[in-house]
N, C-alpha and C positions, 0 to 999 in steps of 0.2 A: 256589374257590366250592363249595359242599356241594349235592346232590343238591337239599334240600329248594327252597334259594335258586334255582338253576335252574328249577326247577319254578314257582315264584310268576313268575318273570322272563319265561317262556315262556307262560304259562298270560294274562300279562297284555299280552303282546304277541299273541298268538295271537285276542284278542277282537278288537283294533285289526286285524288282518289281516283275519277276518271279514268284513269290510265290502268288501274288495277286489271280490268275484266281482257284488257289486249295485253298485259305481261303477265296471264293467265294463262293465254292463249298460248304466247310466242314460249312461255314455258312446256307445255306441255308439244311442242313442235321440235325442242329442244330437246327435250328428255327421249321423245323418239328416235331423232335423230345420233346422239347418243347411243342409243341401245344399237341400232343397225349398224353403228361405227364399230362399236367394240364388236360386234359378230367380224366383221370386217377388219377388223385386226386382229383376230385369231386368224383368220381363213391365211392373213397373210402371213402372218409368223409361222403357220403350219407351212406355206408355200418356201419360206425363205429358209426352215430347219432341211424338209427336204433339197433344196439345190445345194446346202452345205451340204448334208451327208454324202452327195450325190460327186461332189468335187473332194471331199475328203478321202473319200473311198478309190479313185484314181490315182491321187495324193501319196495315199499309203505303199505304192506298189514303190518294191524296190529298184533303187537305179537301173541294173541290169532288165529286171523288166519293162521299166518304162523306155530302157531306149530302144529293147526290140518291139514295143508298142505303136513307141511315136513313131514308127519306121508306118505303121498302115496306118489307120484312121481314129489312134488311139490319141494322137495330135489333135486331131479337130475334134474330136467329142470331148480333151479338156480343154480346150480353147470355149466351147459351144456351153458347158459346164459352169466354168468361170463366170463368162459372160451374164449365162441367167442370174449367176448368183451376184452378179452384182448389180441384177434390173431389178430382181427382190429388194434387194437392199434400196436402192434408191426408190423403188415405188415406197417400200414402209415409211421410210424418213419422210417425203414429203405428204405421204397417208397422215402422220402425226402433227405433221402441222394444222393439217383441218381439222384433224380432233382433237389438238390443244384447245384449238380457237373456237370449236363448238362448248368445251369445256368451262372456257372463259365466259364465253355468252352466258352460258347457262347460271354461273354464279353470278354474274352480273346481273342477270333478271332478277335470281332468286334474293340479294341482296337489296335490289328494289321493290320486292313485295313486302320484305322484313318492314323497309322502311314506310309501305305504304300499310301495312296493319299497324304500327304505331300512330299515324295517322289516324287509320280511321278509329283509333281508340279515344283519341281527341274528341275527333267529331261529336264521338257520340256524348261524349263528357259534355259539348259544350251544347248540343241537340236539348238535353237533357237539361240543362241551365235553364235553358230558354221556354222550353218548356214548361217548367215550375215556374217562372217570373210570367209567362203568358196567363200562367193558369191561375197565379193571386192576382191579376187584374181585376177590378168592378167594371167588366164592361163587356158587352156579348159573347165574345173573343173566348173570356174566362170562363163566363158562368158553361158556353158551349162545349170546354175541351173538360170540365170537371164533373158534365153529367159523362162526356163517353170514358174518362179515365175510370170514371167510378164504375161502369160498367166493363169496364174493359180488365180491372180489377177482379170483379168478381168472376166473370168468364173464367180468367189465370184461377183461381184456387176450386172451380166446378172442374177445370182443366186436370187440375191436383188430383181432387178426390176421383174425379175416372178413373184417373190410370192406376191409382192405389186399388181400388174394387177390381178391376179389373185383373192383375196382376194377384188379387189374392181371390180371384172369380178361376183365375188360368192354373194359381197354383192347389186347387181346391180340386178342380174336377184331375189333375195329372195323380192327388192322392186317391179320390176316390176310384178311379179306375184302378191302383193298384191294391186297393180296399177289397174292390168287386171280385179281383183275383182270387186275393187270399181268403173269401170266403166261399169262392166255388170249389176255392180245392178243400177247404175245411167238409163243406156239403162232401165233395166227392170221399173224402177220410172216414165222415160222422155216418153216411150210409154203409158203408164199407164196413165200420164196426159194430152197424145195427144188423146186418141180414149176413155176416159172416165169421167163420169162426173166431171169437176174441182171442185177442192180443193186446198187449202191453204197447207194439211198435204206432199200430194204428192210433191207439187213445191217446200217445203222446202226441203224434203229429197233428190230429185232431184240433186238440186243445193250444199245439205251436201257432196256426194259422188262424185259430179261434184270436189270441192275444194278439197278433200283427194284426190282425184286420181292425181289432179293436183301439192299436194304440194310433193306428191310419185312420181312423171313422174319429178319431179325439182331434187330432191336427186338423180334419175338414169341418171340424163342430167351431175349432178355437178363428183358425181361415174364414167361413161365414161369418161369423160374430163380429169378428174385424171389420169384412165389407160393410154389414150391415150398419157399422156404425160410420162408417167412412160418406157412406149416401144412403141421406134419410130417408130418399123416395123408391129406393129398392127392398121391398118387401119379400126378404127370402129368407126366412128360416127353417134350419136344421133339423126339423123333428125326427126322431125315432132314432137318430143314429147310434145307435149303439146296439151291441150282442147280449139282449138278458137272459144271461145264463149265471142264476146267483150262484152261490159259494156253495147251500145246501145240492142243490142238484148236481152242481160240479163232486161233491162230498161220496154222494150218490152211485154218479156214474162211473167212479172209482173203484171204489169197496164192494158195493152191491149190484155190478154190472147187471142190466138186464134190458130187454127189449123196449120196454116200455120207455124206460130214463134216456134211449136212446133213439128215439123215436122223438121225443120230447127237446132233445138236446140240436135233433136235425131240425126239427120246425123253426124252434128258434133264430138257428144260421141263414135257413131261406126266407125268416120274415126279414132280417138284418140284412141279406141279398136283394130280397125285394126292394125294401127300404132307401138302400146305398144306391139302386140303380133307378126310380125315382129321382132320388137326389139329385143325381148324375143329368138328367133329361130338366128339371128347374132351373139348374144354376146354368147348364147351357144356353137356354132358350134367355134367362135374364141376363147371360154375359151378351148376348148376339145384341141384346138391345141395348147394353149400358155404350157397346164398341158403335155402333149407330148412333147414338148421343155424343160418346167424343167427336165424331167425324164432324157433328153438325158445330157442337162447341169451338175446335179447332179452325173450322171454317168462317165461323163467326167472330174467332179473336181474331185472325189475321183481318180480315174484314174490316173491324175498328183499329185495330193495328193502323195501316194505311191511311185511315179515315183523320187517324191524329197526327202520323204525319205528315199528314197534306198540311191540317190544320195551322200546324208549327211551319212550317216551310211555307208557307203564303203569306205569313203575317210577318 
């Protein structure tokens, strides 16, 4: 298909699309009006059950009563009865016609959007033709649109890699705060069993908060790793994360409880505290900058974005 053709095909779809951003509009005017209807036909079906009940309830009386009724004012209050209930009735009937026909409208728009996103799926289909047939030209045209594609390219997959760093920058600091947790309550246990009477309950809880902090500080080791290989130019590694507290000392402060293995056992937990909440203040301060770098990237595809389709749409 030749330039020219594209251009008539576009040109004539592009009118048809036009109308999308006003049955946008007159949709969402619809859809209001709607919702206020159907309030408005409750309010009325509640007004029209009451003047039934209301004519029923004189209705029920029996003959003998109603004729020494209708003898006073009991005549005109069913007459008065009636009546409203049949202005209820006639207000609802012709209420429903307005909001059939608000009803109608409204799929009628919506049917015309349907058909105007098929459309603009065209469009873009044929946008896109045109595009790749501008861009193998020899001739300024092309060599112009294949440096910014090229760039516009690579923007999209810097686009990629942020949001992946990022996302495992967010899910990194959500473990290590729950990291930092369970090693202040490990401190608060591992003190508790150095400077008070021992127990069995304390060492086990101890060493339960000592493993979750430790299998949390694993996920935030394996979470950096990832970033850092996602974006070469974020220099943030992991160091220290972890709780060294070998198997012998762990052996230790078992069997041969005593001051000292627990003394040893708590330094450890607040170097790994220390350590975790460091961590915590790096990967922050390098998310705040990687999320500053999307903004600008993001800003800068849209940017060429536009720049190409002026390009294609002028030619």
């Amino acid at each position: 298909m030749t330039i020219s053709t594209l251009n008539e095909k576009l040109a004539e779809l592009g009118a048809k699309i036009h109308r999308k951003s006003y049955l946008e509009s007159e949709k969402q005017e619809l859809e209001q009006a709607l919702s206020t209807a159907q309030k408005e036909e409750q309010q009325l079906l509640e007004t029209l059950h009451k003047e039934q009940k209301d004519v029923d309830k004189l209705e029920r009386l029996s003959f003998a009563s109603l004729f020494h009724a209708l003898k006073g004012s009991k005549e005109a209050e069913h007459h008065e009865q009636v009546g409203e209930l049949m202005a209820a009735k006639t207000k609802l009937n012709r209420f429903r016609v307005e909001y059939n026909t608000i009803k109608e409208d409204l799929k009628a728009v919506k049917q015309a959007l349907v058909k105007i996103d098929k459309l603009e799926t065209t469009y873009h289909k044929l946008f896109e033709e045109k595009k790749t047939l501008l861009r193998s030209q020899p001739n300024q045209t092309g060599a112009l649109l294949e440096t910014k594609i090229d760039h516009y390219e690579t923007l999209k997959k810097q686009e990629k890699e942020l949001t992946e760093a990022i996302q495992a920058g967010e899910s990194s600091i959500r473990l290590l705060y729950e990291a930092i947790d369970m090693l202040k309550s490990a401190s608060r246990w591992a003190t508790y069993d150095a400077f008070s009477k021992k127990g069995l309950f304390s060492h086990i809880l101890k060493y339960n908060r000592i493993e979750r902090a430790q299998e949390l500080l694993s996920r935030v080791q394996s979470s950096l790793n990832r970033s850092t290989r996602e974006l070469s130019d974020v220099n943030l590694t992991s160091t220290n994360l972890k709780v060294h507290i070998s198997d012998t000392t762990r052996t230790i402060d078992f069997w041969l409880d005593n001051i000292f293995t627990d003394i040893k056992v708590l330094n450890r937990i607040n170097e790994s505290l220390n350590n975790a909440e460091s961590t915590l203040g790096r990967v922050n301060k390098v998310l705040s900058g990687i999320k500053t770098h999307e903004k600008d990237v993001l800003t800068q595809t849209e940017k060429l974005k536009k720049e190409i389709e002026t390009i294609v749409d002028n030619a």
